[in-house]
N, C-alpha and C positions, 0 to 999 in steps of 0.2 A: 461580530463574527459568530456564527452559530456551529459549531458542530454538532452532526449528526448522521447513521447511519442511512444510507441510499442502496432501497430494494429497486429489482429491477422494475414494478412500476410508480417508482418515486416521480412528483411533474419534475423533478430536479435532473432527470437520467439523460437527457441529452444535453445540459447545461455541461454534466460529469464528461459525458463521452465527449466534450469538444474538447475538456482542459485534457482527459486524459488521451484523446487524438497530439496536441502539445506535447504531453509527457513523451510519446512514441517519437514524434518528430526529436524530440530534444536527444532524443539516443538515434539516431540518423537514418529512421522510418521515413517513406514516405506518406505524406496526408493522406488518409481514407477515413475522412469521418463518418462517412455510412456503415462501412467496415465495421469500423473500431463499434460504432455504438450496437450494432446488431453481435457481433462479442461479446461485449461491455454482459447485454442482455441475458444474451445464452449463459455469461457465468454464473452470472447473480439469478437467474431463475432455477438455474440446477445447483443453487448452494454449493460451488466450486470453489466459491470464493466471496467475501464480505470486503464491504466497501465503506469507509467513512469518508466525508467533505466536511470542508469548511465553506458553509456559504456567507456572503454580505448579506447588507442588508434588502438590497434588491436582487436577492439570490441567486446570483453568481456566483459560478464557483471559484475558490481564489487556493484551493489546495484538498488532496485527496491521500488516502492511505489505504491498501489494501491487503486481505489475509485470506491464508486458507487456513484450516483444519488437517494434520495428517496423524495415524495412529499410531503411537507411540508403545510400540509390542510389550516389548522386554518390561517397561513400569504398568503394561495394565491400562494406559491414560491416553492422553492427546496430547500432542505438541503442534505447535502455532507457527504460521511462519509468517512474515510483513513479504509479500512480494512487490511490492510497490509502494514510493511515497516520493509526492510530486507537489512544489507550490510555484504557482505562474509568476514568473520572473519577477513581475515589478510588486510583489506581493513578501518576497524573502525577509528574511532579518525582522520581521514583525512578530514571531511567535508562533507563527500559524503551525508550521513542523513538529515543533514541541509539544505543543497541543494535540493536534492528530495523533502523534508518536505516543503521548500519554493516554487518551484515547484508546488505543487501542493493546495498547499493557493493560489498563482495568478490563477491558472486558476480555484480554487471555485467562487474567488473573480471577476475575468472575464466574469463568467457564470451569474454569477447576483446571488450565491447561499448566504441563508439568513444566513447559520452558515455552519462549517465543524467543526464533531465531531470525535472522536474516543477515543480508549478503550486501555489500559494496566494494564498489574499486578501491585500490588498496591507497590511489592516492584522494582520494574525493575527501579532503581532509574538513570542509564544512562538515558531512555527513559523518564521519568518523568523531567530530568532536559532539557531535549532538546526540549519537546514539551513545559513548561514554558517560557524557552529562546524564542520559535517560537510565542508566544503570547496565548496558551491554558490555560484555567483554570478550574480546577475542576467543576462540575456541583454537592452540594450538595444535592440536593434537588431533585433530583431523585434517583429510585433504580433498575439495572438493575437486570431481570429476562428472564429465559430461561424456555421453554420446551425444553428438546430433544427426538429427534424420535430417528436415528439411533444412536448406538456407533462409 
């Protein structure tokens, strides 16, 4: 399994955009992989957001993690956020998460960034015990809120 970063003209980008078309599905999207990949695109061309995979050896993708960049006023710096991390079902329990998940701590930690956060359900208790294992800890003391515009 390879890990590595996929630019929006990696030959890998539409291999990315099917799993991550999957990841959409698996949170109760419907399929658009034309969609999803011309996104996918638009992100990664405007640096909105970085993308790593784990590919095999005949370069499929079997898991992905993605981050943006946001500034971080008050310290002067950047802070990181994981908006996504996804491995195709029959691929789980192999390591692949850990790896992406570490992955992508070195290069916050490379960047110079002051923290890298990110979000899950409060019961996705896989995901809660692997981002602890990675060194994450709950943030009490805030409380996350949204607007939304569209549905």
């Amino acid at each position: 399994m390879t890990i590595l970063p996929i630019a929006a003209d990696h030959p890998a980008v539409g291999e990315v955009a099917a799993v991550f078309d999957e990841y959409r599905c698996h949170y109760g999207r419907s399929p658009a992989l034309a969609a999803t990949q011309t996104w996918l695109v638009e992100q990664l061309s405007g640096r909105r957001m970085a993308l790593i995979a784990a590919l095999d050896e005949a370069g499929r993708c079997r898991g992905l993690i993605t981050t943006t960049v946001m500034p971080a006023s008050l310290a002067l710096g950047t802070a990181w956020s994981i908006r996504d991390l996804y491995v195709v079902a029959d691929h789980r329990r192999r390591g692949i998460a850990s790896r992406l998940l570490q992955h992508a701590v070195e290069d916050a930690r490379n960047a110079g960034a002051l923290r890298l956060s990110l979000q899950t359900e409060p019961d996705n208790v896989a995901a809660l015990a692997l981002y602890a294992a990675a060194g994450f800890q709950p943030v009490e003391a805030l409380a996350l809120l949204n607007r939304t515009f569209v549905s």
